[in-house]
Kinemage of the C-alpha trace (Angstrom):
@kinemage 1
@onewidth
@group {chain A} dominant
@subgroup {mainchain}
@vectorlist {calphas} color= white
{ca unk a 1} P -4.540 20.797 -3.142
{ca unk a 2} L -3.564 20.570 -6.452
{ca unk a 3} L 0.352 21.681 -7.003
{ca unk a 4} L 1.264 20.242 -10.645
{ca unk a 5} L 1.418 17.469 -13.571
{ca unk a 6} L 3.297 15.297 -14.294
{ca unk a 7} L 2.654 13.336 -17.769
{ca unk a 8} L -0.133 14.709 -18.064
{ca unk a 9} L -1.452 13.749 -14.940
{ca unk a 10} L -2.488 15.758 -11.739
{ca unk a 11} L -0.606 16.170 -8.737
{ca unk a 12} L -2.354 16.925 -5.012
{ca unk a 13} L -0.752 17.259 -1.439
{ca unk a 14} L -2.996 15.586 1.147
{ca unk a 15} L -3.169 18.594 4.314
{ca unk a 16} L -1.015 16.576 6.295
{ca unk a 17} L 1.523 16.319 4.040
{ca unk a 18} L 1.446 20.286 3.744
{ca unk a 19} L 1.757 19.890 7.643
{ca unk a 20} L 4.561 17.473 7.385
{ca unk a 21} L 6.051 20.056 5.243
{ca unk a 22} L 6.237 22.329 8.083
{ca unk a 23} L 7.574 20.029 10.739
{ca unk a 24} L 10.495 18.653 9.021
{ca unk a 25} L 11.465 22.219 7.874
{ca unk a 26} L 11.510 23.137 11.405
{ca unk a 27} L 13.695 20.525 12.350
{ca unk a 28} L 16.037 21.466 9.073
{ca unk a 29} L 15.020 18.111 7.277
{ca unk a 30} L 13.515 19.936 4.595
{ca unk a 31} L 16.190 19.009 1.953
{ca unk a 32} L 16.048 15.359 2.894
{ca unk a 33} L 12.289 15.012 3.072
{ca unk a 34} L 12.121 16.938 -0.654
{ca unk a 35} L 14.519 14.475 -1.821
{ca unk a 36} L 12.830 11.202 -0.797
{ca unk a 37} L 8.958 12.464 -2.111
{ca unk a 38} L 10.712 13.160 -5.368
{ca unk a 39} L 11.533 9.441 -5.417
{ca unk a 40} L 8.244 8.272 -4.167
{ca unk a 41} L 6.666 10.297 -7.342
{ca unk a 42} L 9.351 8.385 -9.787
{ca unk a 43} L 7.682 5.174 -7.888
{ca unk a 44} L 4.167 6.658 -8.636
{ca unk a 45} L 5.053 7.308 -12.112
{ca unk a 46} L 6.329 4.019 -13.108
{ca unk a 47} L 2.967 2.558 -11.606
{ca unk a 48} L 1.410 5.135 -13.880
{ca unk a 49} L 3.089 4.646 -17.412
{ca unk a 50} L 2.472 0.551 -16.667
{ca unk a 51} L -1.124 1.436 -16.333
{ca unk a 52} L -1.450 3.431 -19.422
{ca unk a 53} L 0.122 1.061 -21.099
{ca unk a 54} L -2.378 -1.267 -20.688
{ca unk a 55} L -5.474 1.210 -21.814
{ca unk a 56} L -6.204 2.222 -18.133
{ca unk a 57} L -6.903 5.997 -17.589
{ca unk a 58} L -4.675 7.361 -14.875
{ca unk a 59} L -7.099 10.142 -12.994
{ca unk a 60} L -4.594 11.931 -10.146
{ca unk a 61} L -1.424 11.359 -8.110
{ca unk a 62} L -1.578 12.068 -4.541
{ca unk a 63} L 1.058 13.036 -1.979
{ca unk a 64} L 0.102 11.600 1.126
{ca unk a 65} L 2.359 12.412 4.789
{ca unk a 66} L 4.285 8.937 4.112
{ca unk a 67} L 4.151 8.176 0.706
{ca unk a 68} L 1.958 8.450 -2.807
{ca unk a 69} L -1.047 6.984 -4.452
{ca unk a 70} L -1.319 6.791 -8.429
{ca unk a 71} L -5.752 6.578 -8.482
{ca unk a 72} L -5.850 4.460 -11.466
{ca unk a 73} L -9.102 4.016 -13.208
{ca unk a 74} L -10.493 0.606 -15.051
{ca unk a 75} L -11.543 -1.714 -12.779
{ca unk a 76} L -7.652 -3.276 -12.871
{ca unk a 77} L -7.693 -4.752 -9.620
{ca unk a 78} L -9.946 -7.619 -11.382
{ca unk a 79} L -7.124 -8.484 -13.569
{ca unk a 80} L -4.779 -10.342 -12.421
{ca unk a 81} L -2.658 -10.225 -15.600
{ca unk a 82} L -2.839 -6.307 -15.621
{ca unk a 83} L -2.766 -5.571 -11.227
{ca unk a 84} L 0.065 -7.818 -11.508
{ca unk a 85} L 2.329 -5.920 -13.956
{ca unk a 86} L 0.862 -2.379 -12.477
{ca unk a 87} L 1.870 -3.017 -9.166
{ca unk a 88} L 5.335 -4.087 -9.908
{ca unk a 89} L 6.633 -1.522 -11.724
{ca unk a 90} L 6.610 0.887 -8.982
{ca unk a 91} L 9.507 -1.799 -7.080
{ca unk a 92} L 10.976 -2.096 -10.147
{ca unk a 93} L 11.504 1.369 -10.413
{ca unk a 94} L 13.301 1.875 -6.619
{ca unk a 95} L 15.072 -1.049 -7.554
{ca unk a 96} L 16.471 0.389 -10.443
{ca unk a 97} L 17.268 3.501 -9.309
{ca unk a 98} L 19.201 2.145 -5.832
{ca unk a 99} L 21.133 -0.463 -8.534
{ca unk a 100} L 22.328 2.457 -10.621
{ca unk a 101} L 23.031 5.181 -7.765
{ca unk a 102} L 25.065 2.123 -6.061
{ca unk a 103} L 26.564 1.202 -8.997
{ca unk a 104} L 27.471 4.728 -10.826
{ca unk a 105} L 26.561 7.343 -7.917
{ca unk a 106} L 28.036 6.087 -4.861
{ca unk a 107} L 31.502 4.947 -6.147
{ca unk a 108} L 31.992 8.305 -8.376
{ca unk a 109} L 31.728 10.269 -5.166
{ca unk a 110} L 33.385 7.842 -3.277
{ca unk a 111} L 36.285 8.280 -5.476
{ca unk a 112} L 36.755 12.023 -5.035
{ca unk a 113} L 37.897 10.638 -0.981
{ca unk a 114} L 39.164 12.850 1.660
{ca unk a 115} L 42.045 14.875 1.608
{ca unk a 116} L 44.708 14.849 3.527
{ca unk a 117} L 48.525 16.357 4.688
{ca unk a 118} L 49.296 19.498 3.299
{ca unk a 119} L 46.704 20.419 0.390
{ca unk a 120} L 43.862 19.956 3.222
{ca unk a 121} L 44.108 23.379 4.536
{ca unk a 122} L 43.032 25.095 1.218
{ca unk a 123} L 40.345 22.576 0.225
{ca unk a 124} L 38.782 22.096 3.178
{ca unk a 125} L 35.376 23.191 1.642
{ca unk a 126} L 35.788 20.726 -1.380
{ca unk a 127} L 36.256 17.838 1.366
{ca unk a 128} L 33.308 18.987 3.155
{ca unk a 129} L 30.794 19.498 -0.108
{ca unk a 130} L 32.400 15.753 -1.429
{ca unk a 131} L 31.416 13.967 2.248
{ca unk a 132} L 27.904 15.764 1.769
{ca unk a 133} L 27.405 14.731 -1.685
{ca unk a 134} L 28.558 11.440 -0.658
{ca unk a 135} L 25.816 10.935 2.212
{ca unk a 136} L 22.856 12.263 -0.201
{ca unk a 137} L 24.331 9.642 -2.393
{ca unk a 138} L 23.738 6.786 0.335
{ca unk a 139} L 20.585 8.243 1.044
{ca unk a 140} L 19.454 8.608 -2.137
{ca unk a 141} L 20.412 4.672 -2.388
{ca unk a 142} L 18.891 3.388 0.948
{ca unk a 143} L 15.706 5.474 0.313
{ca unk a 144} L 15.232 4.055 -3.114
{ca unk a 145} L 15.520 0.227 -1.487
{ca unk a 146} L 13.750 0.888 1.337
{ca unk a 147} L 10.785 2.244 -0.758
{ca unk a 148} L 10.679 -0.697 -2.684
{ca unk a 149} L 11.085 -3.493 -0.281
{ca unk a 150} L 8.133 -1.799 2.404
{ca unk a 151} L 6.039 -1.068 -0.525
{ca unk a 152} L 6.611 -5.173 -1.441
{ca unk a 153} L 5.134 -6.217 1.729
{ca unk a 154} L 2.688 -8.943 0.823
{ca unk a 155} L -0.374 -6.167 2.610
{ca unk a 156} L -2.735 -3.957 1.126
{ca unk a 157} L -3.090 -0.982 -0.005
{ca unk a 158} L 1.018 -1.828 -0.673
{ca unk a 159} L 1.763 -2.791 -4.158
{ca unk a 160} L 2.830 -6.233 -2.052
{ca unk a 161} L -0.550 -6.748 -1.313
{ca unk a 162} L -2.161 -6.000 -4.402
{ca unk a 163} L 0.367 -8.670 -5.872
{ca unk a 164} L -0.847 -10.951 -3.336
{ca unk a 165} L -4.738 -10.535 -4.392
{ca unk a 166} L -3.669 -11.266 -8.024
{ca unk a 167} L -2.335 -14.232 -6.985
{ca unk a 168} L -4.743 -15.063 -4.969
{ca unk a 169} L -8.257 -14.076 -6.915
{ca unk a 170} L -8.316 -16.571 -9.722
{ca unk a 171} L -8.299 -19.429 -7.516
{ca unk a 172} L -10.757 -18.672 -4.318
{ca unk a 173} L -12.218 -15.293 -6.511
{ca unk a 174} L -11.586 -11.463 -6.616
{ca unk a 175} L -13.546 -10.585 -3.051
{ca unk a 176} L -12.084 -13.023 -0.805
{ca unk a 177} L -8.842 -12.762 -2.236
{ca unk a 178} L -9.260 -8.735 -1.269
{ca unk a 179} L -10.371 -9.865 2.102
{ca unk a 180} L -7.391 -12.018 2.612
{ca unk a 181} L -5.296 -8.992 1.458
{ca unk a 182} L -6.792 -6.561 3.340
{ca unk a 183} L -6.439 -8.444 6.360
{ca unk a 184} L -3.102 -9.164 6.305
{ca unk a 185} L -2.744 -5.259 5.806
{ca unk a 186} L -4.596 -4.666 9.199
{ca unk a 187} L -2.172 -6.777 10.922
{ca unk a 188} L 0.758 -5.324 9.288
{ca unk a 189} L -0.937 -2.099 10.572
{ca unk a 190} L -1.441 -3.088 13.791
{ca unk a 191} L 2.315 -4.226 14.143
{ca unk a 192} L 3.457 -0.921 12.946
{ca unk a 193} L 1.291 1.044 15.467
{ca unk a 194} L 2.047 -1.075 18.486
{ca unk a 195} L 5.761 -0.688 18.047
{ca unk a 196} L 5.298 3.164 17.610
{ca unk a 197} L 3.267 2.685 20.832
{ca unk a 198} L 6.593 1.173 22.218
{ca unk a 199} L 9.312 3.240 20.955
{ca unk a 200} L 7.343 6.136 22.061
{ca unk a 201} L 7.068 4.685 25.688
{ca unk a 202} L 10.599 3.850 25.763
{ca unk a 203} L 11.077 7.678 24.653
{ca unk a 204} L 9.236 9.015 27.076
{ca unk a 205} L 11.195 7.167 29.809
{ca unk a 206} L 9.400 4.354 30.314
{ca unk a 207} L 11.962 2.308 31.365
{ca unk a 208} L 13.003 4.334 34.882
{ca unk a 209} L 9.070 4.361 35.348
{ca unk a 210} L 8.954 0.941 35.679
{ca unk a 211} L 11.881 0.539 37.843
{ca unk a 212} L 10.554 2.952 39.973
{ca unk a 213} L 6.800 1.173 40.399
{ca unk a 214} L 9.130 -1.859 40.766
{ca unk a 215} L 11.041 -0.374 43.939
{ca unk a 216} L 14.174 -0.889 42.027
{ca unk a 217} L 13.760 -4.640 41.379
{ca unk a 218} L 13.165 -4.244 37.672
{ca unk a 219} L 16.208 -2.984 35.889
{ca unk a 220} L 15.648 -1.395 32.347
{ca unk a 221} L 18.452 -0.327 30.268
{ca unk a 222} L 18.005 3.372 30.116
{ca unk a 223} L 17.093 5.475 27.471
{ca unk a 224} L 19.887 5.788 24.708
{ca unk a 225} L 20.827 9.456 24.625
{ca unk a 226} L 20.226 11.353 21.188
{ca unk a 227} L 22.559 12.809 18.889
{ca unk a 228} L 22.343 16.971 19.501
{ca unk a 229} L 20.195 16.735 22.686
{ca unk a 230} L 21.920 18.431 25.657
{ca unk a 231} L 22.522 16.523 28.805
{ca unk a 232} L 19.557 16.450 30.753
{ca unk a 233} L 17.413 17.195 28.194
{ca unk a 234} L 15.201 14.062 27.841
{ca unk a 235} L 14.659 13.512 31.324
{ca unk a 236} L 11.076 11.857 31.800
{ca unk a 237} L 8.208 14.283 32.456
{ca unk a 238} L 10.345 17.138 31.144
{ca unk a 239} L 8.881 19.360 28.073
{ca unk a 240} L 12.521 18.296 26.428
{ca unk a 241} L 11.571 14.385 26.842
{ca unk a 242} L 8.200 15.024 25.146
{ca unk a 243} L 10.077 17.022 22.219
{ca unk a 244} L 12.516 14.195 21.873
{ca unk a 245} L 9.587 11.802 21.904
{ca unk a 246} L 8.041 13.500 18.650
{ca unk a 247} L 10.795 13.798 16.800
{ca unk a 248} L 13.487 11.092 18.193
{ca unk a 249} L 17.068 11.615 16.609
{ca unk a 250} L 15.251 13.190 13.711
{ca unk a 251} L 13.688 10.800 12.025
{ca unk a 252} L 10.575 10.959 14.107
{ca unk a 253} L 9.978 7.040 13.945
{ca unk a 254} L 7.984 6.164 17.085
{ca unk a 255} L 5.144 8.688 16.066
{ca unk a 256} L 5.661 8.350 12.273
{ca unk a 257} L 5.347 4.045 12.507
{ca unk a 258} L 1.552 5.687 14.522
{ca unk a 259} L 0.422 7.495 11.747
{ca unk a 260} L 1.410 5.000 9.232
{ca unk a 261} L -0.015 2.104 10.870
{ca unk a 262} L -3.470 4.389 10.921
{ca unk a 263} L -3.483 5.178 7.279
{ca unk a 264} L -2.547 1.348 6.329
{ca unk a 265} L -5.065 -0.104 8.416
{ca unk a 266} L -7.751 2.950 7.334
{ca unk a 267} L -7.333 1.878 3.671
{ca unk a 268} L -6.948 -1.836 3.977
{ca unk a 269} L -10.138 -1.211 5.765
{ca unk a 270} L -11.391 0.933 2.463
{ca unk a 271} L -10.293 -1.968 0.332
{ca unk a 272} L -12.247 -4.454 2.652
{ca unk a 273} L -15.562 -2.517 2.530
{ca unk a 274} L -15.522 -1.802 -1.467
{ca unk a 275} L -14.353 -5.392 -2.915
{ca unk a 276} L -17.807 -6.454 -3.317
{ca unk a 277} L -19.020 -3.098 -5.191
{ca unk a 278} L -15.726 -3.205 -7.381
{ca unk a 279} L -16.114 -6.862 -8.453
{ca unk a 280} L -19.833 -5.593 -9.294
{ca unk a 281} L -18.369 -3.117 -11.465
{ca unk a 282} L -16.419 -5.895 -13.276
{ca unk a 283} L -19.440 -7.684 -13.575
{ca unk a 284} L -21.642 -5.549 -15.147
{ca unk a 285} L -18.720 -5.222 -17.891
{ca unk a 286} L -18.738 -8.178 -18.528
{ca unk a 287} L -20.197 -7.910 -22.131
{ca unk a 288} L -18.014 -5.534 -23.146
{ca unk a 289} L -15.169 -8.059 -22.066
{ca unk a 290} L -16.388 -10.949 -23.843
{ca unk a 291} L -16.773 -8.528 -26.954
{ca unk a 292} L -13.447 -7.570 -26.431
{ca unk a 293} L -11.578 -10.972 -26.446
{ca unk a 294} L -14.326 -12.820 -28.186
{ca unk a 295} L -13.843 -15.991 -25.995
{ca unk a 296} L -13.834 -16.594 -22.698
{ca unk a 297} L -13.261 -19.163 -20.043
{ca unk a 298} L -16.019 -20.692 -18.021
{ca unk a 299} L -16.475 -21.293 -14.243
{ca unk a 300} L -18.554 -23.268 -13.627
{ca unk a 301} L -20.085 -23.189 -9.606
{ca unk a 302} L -22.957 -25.944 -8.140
{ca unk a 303} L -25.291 -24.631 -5.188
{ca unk a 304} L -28.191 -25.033 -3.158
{ca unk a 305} L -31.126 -23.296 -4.283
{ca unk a 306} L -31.631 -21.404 -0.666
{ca unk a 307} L -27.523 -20.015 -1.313
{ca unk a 308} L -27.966 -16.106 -1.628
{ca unk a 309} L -26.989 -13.730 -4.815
{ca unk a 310} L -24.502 -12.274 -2.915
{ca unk a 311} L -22.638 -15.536 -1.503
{ca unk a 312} L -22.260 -16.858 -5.158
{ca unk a 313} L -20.513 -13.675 -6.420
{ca unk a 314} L -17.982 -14.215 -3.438
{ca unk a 315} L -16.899 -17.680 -5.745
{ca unk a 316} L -16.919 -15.517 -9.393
{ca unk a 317} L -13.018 -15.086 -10.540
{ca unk a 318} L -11.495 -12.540 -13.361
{ca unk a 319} L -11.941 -13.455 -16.724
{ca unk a 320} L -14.525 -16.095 -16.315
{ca unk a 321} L -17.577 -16.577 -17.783
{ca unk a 322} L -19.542 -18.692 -14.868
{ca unk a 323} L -22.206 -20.987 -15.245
{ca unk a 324} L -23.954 -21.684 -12.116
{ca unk a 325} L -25.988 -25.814 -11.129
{ca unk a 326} L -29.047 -25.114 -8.967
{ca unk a 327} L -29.803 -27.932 -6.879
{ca unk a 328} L -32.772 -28.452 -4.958
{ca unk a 329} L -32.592 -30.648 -0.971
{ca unk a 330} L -32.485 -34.045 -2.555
{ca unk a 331} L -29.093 -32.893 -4.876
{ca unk a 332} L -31.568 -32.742 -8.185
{ca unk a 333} L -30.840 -29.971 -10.606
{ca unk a 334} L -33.208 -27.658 -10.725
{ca unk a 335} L -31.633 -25.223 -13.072
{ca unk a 336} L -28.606 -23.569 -15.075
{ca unk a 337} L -28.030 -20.131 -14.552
{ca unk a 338} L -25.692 -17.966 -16.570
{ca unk a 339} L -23.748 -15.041 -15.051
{ca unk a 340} L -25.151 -12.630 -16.990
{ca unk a 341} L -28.937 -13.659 -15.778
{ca unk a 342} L -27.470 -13.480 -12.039
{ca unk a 343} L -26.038 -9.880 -12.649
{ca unk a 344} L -29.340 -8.894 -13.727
{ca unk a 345} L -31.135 -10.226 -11.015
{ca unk a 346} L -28.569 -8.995 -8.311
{ca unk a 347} L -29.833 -5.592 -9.850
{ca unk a 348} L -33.214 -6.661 -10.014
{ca unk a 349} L -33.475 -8.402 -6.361
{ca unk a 350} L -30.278 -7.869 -4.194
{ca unk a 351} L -27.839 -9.382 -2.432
{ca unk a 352} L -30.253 -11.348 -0.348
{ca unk a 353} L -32.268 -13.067 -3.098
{ca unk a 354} L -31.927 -16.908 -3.001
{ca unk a 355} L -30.614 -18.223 -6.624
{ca unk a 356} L -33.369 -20.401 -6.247
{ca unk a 357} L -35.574 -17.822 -6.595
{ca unk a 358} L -34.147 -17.342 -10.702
{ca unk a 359} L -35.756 -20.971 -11.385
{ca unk a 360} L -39.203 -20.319 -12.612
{ca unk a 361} L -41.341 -23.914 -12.864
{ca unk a 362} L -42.623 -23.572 -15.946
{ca unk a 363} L -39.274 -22.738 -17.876
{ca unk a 364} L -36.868 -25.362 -18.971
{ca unk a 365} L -34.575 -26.312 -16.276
{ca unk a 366} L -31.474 -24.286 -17.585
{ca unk a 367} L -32.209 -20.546 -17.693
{ca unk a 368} L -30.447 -18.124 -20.080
């Protein structure tokens, strides 16, 4: 749904965040969560201006329940020396702002202090608006940091892992270096989801469960109790417990690390399945990029004439030109081809074509 623009640029609310919406104004969050998706779109934004910076059309922002996604057009994920900078500045950004509210915010507020002895009585509501404008400030602070050092994790689709592929792509090549990526953002995922799995077990009272399949001989601390829940009121298998479990002291964090580890590992997965048809993308631009900075560097790859189109391309790395040594069983040459002959016979043939099959006989043994 779209709700606004910002630069220029589109702004949409995923459903769920419209449910999220709903759920933290119930449990009078609303203010907070406002606060923190107004950051995450100053993180988006930064990630944005970078990118237009650098020529690359930026087509929406989305809100998403934990978090936002600048959809950045340009094929810049097979640039190292454009990903790189892109993906940074949205850190940068939290960085910035968590230096400067802990730097200017914090202590200003800080300074106003409590009072005390006799002029307390009349300014009691000054004290109490100065302590709450204090705690925004430290939120404001540790949101900021905490965006950018989770969004640094070296996992895609975090800006971490797209910093890792950069690094990564122009020595083993642009898909593997995504499949590297995206598997390190499954695991990080899978982490997330198992200890949501835990800290909603623990919730739920797992701990007296076990003790109680153990006849006693297994002893568990027990469950912490929660600021603002009654006595009583998270006793296992009560509707109270399975409140508390949801939304914990009101952060929510066993069922929120759930959800997050689904949509990290759901588009890590995405990543995973579309490397090979973004790096064809790049390919086929290739002219246009050689046009562009008139000279390029070469790659050059040797292979057996039975290796398939689509196992080469897995070897091609941004801003190459590649030149690719046919050999036949004995190790002779049986040809040169060029990248641009191998992009039109991916077209042409496939994936599963053998190179060898680009080596005509009759032709001289290097093939333009």
């Amino acid at each position: 749904m779209r709700v606004g623009r910002i630069c220029g640029v589109g702004i949409s609310c995923h459903k769920l965040f419209l449910l999220l919406l709903v759920v933290f104004s119930a449990a009078g969050l609303l203010p907070e969560m406002l606060m923190i998706f107004l950051l995450v779109i100053l993180h988006e934004t930064a990630h944005m201006l970078v990118a237009r910076a650098y020529g690359l059309a930026v087509e929406e922002l989305e809100l998403l329940p934990f978090g936002g996604v600048a959809r950045i057009d340009g094929l810049m994920e097979t640039d190292p020396a454009v990903e790189i900078p892109v993906a940074l500045a949205g850190p940068l950004m939290s960085l910035l702002l968590a230096a400067c509210g802990r730097v200017f915010l914090v202590p200003l507020l800080e300074a106003v202090g409590p009072v005390s002895g006799p002029a307390a009585g009349p300014a009691v509501a000054e004290v109490v608006a100065a302590t709450a404008a204090e705690e925004w400030a430290h939120l404001f602070v540790q949101t900021n940091f905490l965006l950018a050092a989770f969004n640094l994790v070296p996992a895609l689709p975090l800006d971490g892992g797209r910093l890792l592929r950069a690094g990564l792509a122009g020595k083993i090549g642009y898909r593997r270096a995504t499949q590297w990526a995206a598997l390190a953002g499954k695991v990080f995922a899978v982490l997330l989801m198992a200890a949501g799995v835990v800290g909603l077990a623990w919730r739920l009272g797992l701990p007296a469960l076990l003790s109680t399949w153990s006849g006693g001989r297994l002893h568990l601390p027990p469950v912490p109790p929660l600021p603002g829940v009654p006595e009583g009121a998270g006793e296992p298998g009560t509707v109270a417990a399975a409140a508390t479990a949801v939304m914990g002291d009101g952060t929510g964090l066993p069922p929120a690390l759930l959800l997050l580890g689904f949509f990290i590992f759901s588009a890590a997965a995405k990543e995973q399945r579309e490397a090979m048809y973004v790096l064809i993308r790049y390919l086929s631009r290739k002219q246009d990029e050689l046009k562009k900075h008139r000279c390029l560097e070469s790659g050059q790859l040797v292979t057996a004439d039975s290796t398939k189109i689509g196992e080469v391309l897995k070897h091609f790395v941004p801003r190459h030109y590649h030149l690719v040594w046919v050999l036949d069983e004995s190790g002779k040459i049986n040809g040169l081809v060029t990248e641009f002959k191998l992009i039109d016979m991916l077209f042409e043939k496939g994936f599963d074509q053998p190179i060898g099959a680009l080596i005509d006989d009759k032709e001289p043994p290097v093939i333009f």
